[in-house]
N, C-alpha and C positions, 0 to 999 in steps of 0.2 A: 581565477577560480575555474576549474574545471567540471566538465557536464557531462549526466549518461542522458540517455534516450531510454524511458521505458515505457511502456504502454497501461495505461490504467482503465480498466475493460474496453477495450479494442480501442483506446486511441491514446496515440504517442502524445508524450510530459515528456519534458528537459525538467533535468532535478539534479541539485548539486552532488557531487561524488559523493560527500559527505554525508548525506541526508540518510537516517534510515526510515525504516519503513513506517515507522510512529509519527517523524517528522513529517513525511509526505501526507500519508494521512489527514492528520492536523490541518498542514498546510491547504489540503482539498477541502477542510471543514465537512470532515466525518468524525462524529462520535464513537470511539474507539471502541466505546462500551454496549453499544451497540450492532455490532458489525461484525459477520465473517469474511477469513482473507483467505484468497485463493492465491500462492505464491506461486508463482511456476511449476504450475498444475500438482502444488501442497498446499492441505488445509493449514494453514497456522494457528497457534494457541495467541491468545493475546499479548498474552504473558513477552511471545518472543516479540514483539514488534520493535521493540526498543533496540534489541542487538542486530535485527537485520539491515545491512547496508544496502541500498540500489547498484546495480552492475547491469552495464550497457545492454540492454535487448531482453531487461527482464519483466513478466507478465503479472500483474497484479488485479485479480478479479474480486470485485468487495461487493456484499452483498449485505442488501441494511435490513436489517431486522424490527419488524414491525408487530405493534398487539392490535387487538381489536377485538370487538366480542360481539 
């Protein structure tokens, strides 16, 4: 099985080629429903997480969304 290097807010994950961005996600145990994704310096809609695949040296900045009152 082969691996990329991506960084998930400033620090490098090995994550299978195959994995995309939902899997990874998941796999960090983040609530998808919850959560903006900053792709290489793209906002993403949730929607797309499923189709995007990891490729070597790519940035993913997530940002969890919180209520309170």
């Amino acid at each position: 099985m082969k691996y990329n290097t991506v960084f998930v807010n400033g620090q490098a994950f090995n994550c299978y080629q195959s994995m995309s961005l939902k899997d990874l996600l998941i796999y960090l145990d983040f609530n998808t429903d919850f959560i903006a994704v900053e792709y290489n310096n793209e906002i993403l809609d949730n929607s797309c997480f499923h189709n995007t695949f990891m490729q070597p040296q790519d940035t993913i900045d997530v940002i969890t969304i919180v209520g309170g009152g």
